[in-house]
Steps between C-alpha positions, in 0.01 A plus 500: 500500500262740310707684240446798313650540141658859380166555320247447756382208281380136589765280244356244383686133556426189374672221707565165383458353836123402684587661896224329709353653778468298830260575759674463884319554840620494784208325717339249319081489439319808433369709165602811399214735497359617210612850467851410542470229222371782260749702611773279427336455120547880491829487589576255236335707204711781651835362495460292174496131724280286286530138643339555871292200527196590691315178459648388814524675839812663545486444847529146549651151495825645417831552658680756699820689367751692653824692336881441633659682682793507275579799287484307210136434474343409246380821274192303343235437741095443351292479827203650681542363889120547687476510863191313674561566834253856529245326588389123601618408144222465336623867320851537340662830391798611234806608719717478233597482119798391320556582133878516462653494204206424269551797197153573602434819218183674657435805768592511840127352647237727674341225668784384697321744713190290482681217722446612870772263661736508230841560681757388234532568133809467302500534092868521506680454130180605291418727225197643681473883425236801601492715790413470867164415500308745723276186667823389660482749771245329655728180552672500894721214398707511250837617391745537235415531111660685203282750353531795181322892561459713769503339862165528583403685796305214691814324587533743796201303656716183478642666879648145609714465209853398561665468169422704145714420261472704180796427318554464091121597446437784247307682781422925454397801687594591881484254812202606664524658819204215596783220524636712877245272641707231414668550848579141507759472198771321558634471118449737243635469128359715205848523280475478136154640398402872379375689814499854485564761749703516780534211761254608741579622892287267611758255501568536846130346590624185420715462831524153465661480204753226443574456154484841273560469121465852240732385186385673215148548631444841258475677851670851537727585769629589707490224796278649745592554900274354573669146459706583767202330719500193374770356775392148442622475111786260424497503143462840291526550132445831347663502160451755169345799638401810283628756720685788461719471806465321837661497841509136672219422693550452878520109515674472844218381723474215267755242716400200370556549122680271308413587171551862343440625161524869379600513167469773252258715715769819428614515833775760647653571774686234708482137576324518884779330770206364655448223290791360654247449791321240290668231610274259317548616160633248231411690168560919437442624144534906502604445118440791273432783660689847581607409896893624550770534809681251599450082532286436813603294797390142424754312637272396817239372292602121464181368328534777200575280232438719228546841432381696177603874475524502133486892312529727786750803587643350816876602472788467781662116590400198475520323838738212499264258660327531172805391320546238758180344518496163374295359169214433684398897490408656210555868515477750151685810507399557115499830386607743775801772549722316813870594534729328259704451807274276652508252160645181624737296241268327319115621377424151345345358793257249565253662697555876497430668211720860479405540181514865408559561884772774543559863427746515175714819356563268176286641242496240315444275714136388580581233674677618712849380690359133466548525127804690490663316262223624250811692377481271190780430285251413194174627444214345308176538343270256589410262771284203529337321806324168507330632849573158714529314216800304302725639272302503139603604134177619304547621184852498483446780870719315812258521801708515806412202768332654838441203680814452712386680777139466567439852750330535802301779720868724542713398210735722338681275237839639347628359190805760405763211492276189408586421176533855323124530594371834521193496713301355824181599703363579847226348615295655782193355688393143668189330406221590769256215666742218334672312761903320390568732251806393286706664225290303217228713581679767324512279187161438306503187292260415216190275623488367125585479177599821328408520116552874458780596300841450648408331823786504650523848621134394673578187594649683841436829630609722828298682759452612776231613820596876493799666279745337266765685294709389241815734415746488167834694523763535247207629250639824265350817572170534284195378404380160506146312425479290808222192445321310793392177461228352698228170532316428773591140570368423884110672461273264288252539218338188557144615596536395901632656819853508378440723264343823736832609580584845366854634459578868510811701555722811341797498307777775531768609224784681621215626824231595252148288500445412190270234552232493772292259666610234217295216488702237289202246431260804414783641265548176329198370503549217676731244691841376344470727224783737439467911525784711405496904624745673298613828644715756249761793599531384818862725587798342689703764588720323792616208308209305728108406457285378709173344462261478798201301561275584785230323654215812681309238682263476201288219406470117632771363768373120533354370192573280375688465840665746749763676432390551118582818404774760416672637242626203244712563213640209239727667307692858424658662174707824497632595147673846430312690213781642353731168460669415159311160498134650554417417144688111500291419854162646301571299167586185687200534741268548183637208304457305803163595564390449144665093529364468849135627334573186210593270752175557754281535186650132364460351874147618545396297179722206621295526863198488345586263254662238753381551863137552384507261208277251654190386557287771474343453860828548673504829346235591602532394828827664542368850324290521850792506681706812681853297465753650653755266309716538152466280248670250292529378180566094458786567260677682794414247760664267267764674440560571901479134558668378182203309391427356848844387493443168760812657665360810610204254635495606873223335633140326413173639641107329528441705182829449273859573490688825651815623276770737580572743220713776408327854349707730265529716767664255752254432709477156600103396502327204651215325207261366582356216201138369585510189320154426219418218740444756787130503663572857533274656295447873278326622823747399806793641225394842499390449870823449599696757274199727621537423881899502508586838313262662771682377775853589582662466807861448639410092579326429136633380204469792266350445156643709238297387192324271270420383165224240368586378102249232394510279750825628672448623846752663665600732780810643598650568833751660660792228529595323844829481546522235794237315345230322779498489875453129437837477317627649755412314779452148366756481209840311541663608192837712563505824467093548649488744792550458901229678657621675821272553751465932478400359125268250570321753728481801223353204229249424741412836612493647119239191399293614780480842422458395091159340634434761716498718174304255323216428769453832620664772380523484113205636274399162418429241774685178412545149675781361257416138593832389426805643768752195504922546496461453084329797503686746701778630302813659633671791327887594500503686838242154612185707538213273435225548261176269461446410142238283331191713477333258267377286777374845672172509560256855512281553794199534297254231587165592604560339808765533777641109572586420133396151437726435174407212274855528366799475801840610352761473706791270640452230710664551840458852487142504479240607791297181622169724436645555111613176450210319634153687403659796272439768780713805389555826711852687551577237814582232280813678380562607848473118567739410219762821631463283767696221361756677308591711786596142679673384208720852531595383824559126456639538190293217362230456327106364641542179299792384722416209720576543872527164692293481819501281797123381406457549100644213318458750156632780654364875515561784229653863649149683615445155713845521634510864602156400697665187700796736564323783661284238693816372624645820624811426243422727178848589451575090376314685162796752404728426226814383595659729277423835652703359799506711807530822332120639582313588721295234682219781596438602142531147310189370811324807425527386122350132583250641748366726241531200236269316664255745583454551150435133433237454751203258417274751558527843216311698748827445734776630259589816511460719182863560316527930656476324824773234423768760350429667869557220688800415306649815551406491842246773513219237642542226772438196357323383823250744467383323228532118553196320551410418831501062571443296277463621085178439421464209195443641172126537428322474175338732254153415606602603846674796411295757339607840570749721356862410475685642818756771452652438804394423846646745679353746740596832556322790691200591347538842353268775370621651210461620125758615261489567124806645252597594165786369595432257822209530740315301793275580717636488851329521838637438842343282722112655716294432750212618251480397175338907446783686510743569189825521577695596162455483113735466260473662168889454361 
């Protein structure tokens, strides 16, 4: 994905990791002709790619590739694929370029137009910047890219286009009336850039029209009448007009939608009965605008599973189907005037938010008759909130816990008799484009370690997609200073795609803006760092305040994955200004301060003189790196594992011993001790404290520090609390854990999708080189998380097929083209998945010797599984212990998959995206087994090209897309490889 940073500026980024380029084509034989090769050395000048090698033809002796269909695929790709079949072959041409995911820093290239044939080219997650260059008009064949200025006026002539995504861009001026020869549209999304003027009438010229998207797009309204012609849409979002007032637009030709978004365009008026025609529709958001009357009919519309009519006038009952329907529809009433005699008993419900819902004659009441117990027998003068958090005392101040309900997309939550508490939130919105959305999505937790000051108010943090309010009751009349605490914990600052995302949204005090478009990161000046707005004289006058933090469909929505963004807040404080105790809280809160200030000042110089006390090339190693971890002194490591205590011992690695230990804070840490006789080196230290605190993910071990001390070398991790998967499955000892089956099967899946991570989707490519059962941990709710990155091994050879003069790894888990001539791509930890994935299932380990009718010395597991499935009797390899309770489909769709992945051959295992889909049962297995018999394992000398990322096909599409925040070029499939059927520019 081309990218474009805030400033219109190339960044600059300096990656520790060679990405090679491979050369594919399609037919073999043939030369690229010379024009195309300069072009190509253009192109790499243009978009900063410096290791092209041109000394050999691009166009030959290599292999084909071809991407999964699974939606999981891989988002790094390095290819150029040539076609040879133009002509009699003598001649080959460019039909395509991959450069995904290579923090490429230049300019969107010119001279892409300078490839005649090119009909593919995707720079998805890169930090390319610039404008659309004017040269690409001439180009009939491609589609989809991210771009920054005005949209140029040339893609008009682009009249075969099919999909222009905009999206996230920092695009300006008016859509040009040039783009109503793009009478072929069939998605259109320009939301979250700085257009100006109105959105144009010529909206109805794109009759074809499937997918419309105007969030935030700067545009003016109102919504034309024009859109009334487009009969063919099933998705519309129009969100965050600037409009005075607006009637609703006819939509009632448009039968087939299923999607429909209006949402703060300052609509009036009525909701239209005929959208009870749209029998299709799933999704209706009519959320803050100024529609009124009564609740529409809805009640034939079975497939509307969610309903958002948030801040709007509508007044009258509430049906009763509403209060009837069951959990699986999510319906928000927030912040309307219905009859109080419509109220049913109980407002704290799980999916229907009536927040603020009916009309009240209590004055002081803002809540309405679903607080009417705000009567309050005691009042008080402060309030604190650790938003989604633990309870926490800083500073002598009792944070209130928030983390016993965790919200949802119509969640009123009602605290009145929980514990004397004295406040709750609503929570309005679902996340958009994110499929299985559960209520932990309305819970951020930290990605790493926190070393601002108190972390614990950080450490958690609430949000949500659209409009969250937090309420206190019981406060005295008066004046308070209310203080908002915020760090942006999910977005990254780590210099890849992760860290593109922006974050914008307003914050309310008792319905005034005080803040707008706030941009935590920007305000803070960077990730996990704290930022405190303080807000004085803000005036309760009802005994109530709320606090309300709105997302305006500003900024990035999928980086650094979908569904990122929203308001997020970590913590709130309310004091009264005119409280006895003002002057005690102050004093206290200085002195505190002023110890806190000796105690960071003394810990800096013990950091400096401990963890960096060593030789002085590991220092400066280290200095180079962007660590995302905290660090440790070796006085408290020793003190957390009482001196390395032999009892805490909890296990013994290749490079040393691992320790459990205890911090002052209680929690419970997992050390890891690299022994003086390690061969690991200064250099693979830092690379693996380097490589680990940039990648965090669900299935990793998370690292949460380090600390070197002459010729100490530790790291500290996040502690295991079920210890290994090996322990688990192999050990007799009393106590160890039985493994149901629904168990074994969320281990194996969560290993999968660890490697996935690790192979494919993280910022650093990494084959680990090491998966075995000792190195999957299991945590307390038995999640499992790979560990041991010091046997991980970069992708940054020169060459593709790493031939390594050093194997590391463990016998019986190793891939035959590792073990035997050092060849090392991602398949040989597919290969060794392979064999834990059996061992899951059997419950035994590969050095177990089955007996066979003709082997005297028996066979190990892999050998067994092989005989079994030639046999037509694969189920003899279950462990006895899981009994009958499974299912027999899923455990020989576990085997099947097994022993794909440990075929001879790397070129026939799948890549790890493809395996979590196929163990989840979103690929057929047999569309991927080999046909006959495998094919022996060949050698180095015979296999030369690239390593295969998976073999396979799926339709061949047409298509470019760049983001800011996610982008790919996408084309469907043509008869003529001249016509451009969509670009991508979100």
């Amino acid at each position: 994905m081309a990218t474009i940073n805030p400033n219109n500026k190339p960044s600059t980024i300096i990656s520790p990791v060679v990405l090679l380029f491979v050369f594919i084509v399609e037919t073999q034989a043939g030369f690229l002709p010379r024009d195309e090769v300069e072009a190509l050395r253009e192109i790499g000048a243009q978009v900063g790619k410096k290791d092209w090698n041109f000394s050999v033809n691009p166009c030959s002796n290599h292999t084909s590739w071809s991407t999964t269909k699974s939606p999981d695929r891989p988002l790094y790709n390095n290819s150029l694929v040539c076609n040879c079949s133009y002509s009699s072959g003598d001649v080959c041409h460019v039909v395509k370029i991959f450069l995904k995911g290579q923090d490429l820093s230049g300019v969107l290239p010119p001279a892409l137009a300078k490839l005649p044939y090119l009909e593919v080219a995707d720079f998805t997650r890169n930090y390319l910047s610039g404008t659309i260059p004017s040269e690409w008009a001439s180009l009939k064949s491609l589609e989809n890219n991210m771009f920054s200025g005005p949209v140029p006026l040339q893609l008009g002539n682009l009249v075969n286009l099919e999909n222009l995504i905009l999206k996230a861009n920092n695009l300006t001026g008016e859509l040009p009336s040039a783009l109503t020869k793009l009478t072929k549209l069939t998605e259109l999304r320009i939301s979250s850039n700085n257009f100006t003027g109105r959105i144009p009438n010529f909206v109805g010229s794109w009759k074809n029209l499937q997918m419309l998207e105007i969030q935030a797009s700067g545009l003016q309204g109102p919504i034309p009448s024009t859109i009334s012609m487009l009969n063919n849409l099933t998705e519309l979002r129009i969100s965050d007009l600037d409009v005075q007032g607006s009637t609703f637009p006819d939509l009632q030709n448009m039968k087939n939608m299923r999607s429909l978004m209006l949402r703060s365009c300052n609509l009036s008026g009525s909701i239209p009965a005929y959208l009870s025609n749209m029998e299709q529709l799933k999704i209706l958001d009519l959320s803050f605008n100024r529609l009124e009357g009564n609740f529409p009919n809805f009640q034939g519309l079975l497939k509307l599973e969610e309903i958002y009519l948030t801040s709007n006038l509508l007044n009258g009952q509430i049906p009763k189907w509403i209060l009837d329907r069951d959990t699986r529809y999510k319906v928000d009433l927030s912040y309307n005037n219905f009859s109080e005699s419509s109220m049913p008993s109980t407002c704290n419900q799980e999916t229907l938010n009536l927040f603020k819902s009916f009309t009240s004659h209590e004055n002081h009441s803002l809540l309405a008759e679903c607080m009417k117990d705000s009567r309050c027998e005691k009042e008080d003068h402060r309030l604190y909130i650790n938003c989604g958090g633990r309870a926490a005392t800083i500073g002598g101040i009792s944070y209130e816990e928030d983390d016993e309900d965790k919200g949802g997309p119509a969640k009123f939550v009602v605290r009145s008799g929980d514990n004397n508490k004295k406040q709750g939130f609503s929570s309005t919105g679902n996340f958009w484009d994110v499929s299985n959305v559960t209520s932990k999505a309305y819970v951020a937790n930290n990605v790493s370690v926190l070393t601002m000051e108190d972390p614990e108010l950080y450490t958690n943090a609430r949000l949500s997609p659209l409009s969250l309010t937090y309420y206190g009751r019981c406060l005295a009349n008066g004046k308070y200073t209310v203080k908002l605490h915020f760090s942006e914990i999910i977005i990254r600052d780590n210099k890849s795609f992760h860290s593109l995302g922006r974050r914008k949204f307003d914050v309310y005090i008792q319905e005034k803006l005080e803040l707008r478009d706030f941009d935590i990161r920007r305000e803070a000046n960077g990730a996990d760092k704290a930022i405190v707005k303080k807000f004085k004289a803000i005036e309760v006058k009802n005994k109530v305040i709320e606090i309300r933090f709105h997302w305006s469909g500003k900024g990035t929505t999928a980086a650094p994955q979908k569904g990122t963004y929203g308001p997020l807040i970590s913590a709130i404080s309310v004091v009264s200004e005119s409280h006895g105790d003002r002057m005690v809280i102050s004093v206290t809160v200085g002195v505190t301060m002023s110890v806190l200030g000796l105690i960071i000042m003394i810990l800096s110089i013990a950091w400096w003189q401990g963890c960096f006390n060593g030789s002085t090339s590991r220092e400066k190693e280290l200095r180079g790196l962007d660590l995302q971890t905290g660090g440790f002194t070796f006085r408290q490591i020793k003190a957390a594992t009482n001196n390395f205590d032999p009892k805490n011992k909890i296990g013994e690695g290749g490079f040393g011993s691992v320790y459990k230990g205890i911090l002052l804070d209680g929690t419970i840490i997992a050390v890891k001790q690299l022994s003086s006789k390690s061969k690991q080196g200064n250099r693979e230290f830092v690379n693996e404290i380097g490589m680990v605190s940039g990648l965090q993910h669900p299935n990793l071990v998370r690292l949460y520090g380090c600390c070197i001390e002459g010729n100490q070398l530790l790291l500290v991790y996040e502690y295991m609390e079920n210890n290994s998967l090996a322990r688990a499955l192999f050990s007799r000892e009393d106590g160890c854990l039985n493994l149901d089956w629904p168990t074994r099967q969320k281990i194996c899946i969560g290993i999968a999708r660890g490697l996935a991570f690790l192979h494919e989707e993280s910022t650093l490519r990494v084959v680990h080189r090491d998966i075995k059962t000792t190195n999957i941990l299991l945590d307390g709710d038995l999640n499992p998380k790979i560990s041991d990155f010091g046997l991980a091994k970069l992708d940054e050879e020169e060459k593709t097929n790493i031939i390594s003069t050093r194997i590391a790894g463990t016998a019986g888990y190793m891939a035959p083209e590792y073990a035997l001539w050092g060849q090392l791509t991602y398949k040989a930890d597919v290969y060794s998945f392979g064999v834990v994935a059996l061992e899951i299932v059997a419950g035994k380990n590969n050095y177990v010797k089955y007996q066979t009718d003709d082997e005297n010395d028996g066979v190990c597991l892999v050998e067994w599984a092989f005989l079994l499935q030639q046999r037509g009797n694969i189920m003899e390899l279950v462990d006895p212990k899981l009994g009958n309770d499974m299912k027999k489909e899923e455990v020989v769709r576990m085997i099947e998959i097994a022993l794909l992945c440990l075929s001879p051959s790397p070129t026939l295992r799948p890549i790890m995206s493809t395996v979590v889909s196929m163990l989840e049962g979103r690929i057929c297995i047999s569309e991927l087994k080999p046909s006959g018999d495998q094919p022996r394992l060949e050698s180095p000398r015979r296999t030369q090209s690239s390593p295969n990322l998976g073999n396979i096909s799926s339709t061949e599409s047409k298509s470019l897309i760049c983001s800011s925040a996610h982008s790919t070029w996408v084309s469907s499939s043509a008869t003529s490889s001249q016509d451009l059927y969509s670009i991508h520019l979100n």
